[in-house]
N, C-alpha and C positions, 0 to 999 in steps of 0.2 A: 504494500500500500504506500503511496505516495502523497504526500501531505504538503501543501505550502503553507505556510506560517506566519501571522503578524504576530509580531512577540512583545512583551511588555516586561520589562528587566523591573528588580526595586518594586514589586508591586507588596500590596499589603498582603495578598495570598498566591498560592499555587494554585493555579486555576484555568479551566476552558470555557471561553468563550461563543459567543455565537461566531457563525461565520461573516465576514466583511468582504465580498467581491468572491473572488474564489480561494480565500484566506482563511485558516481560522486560526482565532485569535487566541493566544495563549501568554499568561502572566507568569512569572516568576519572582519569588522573593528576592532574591541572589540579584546584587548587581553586576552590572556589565563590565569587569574587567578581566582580561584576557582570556576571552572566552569562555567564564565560571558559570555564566548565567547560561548559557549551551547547553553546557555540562550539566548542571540542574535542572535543566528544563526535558535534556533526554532522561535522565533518572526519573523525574516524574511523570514524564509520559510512558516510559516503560513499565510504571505500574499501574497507569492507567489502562494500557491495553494488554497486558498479562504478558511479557515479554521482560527478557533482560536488555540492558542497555545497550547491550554487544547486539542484539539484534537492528537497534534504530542509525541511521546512518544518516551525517547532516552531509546532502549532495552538495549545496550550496550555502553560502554566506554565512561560514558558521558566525563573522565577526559586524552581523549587520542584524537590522530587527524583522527584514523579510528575509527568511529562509526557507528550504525543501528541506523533508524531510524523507526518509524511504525505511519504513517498517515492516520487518520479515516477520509474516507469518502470525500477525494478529492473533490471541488468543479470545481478547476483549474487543468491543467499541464503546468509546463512551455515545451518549444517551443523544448527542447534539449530532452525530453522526450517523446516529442508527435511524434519526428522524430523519433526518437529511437523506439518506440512502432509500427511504420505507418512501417518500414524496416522489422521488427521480424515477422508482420501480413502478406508483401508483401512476404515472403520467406517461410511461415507454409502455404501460399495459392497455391502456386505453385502445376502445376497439374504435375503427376510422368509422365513422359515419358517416 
């Protein structure tokens, strides 16, 4: 699975957001210096999606606040994505009239 990412370094919680464009949007406490808040922000998403850390891979920008992310083998999704996916199925299923 392949993820892009608005990130939020210094935030008051560890947290996901809704999605922003084709983004979504993800907080961390951990601020932004030399790539600590990365770092933290893969630890907490690999337990948001039932994965180790070694699983999640930053393709891009580890040192900017839009980043790609690439997650092998999801065990989880969180709740903003399983909507999001359950909306995109509901609309590709629709029959043409």
């Amino acid at each position: 699975m392949v993820l892009n990412i608005l990130s939020t370094p210094s935030a008051k919680l560890n947290a996901i957001g809704k999605p922003k464009g084709n983004q979504l949007k993800v907080s961390v406490t951990t601020a932004p210096v030399a790539g600590r808040a990365t770092d933290h922000m893969v630890k907490f998403l690999a337990e948001v999606f039932g994965v180790s850390a070694k699983d999640i891979e930053v393709v891009f920008a580890r040192m900017n606040i839009n980043k790609q992310l690439r997650i092998k083998s999801p065990k989880m999704l969180p709740a903003v994505i399983s909507k999001h996916l359950s909306q995109d199925m509901k609309m590709f299923n629709k029959p043409n009239l």
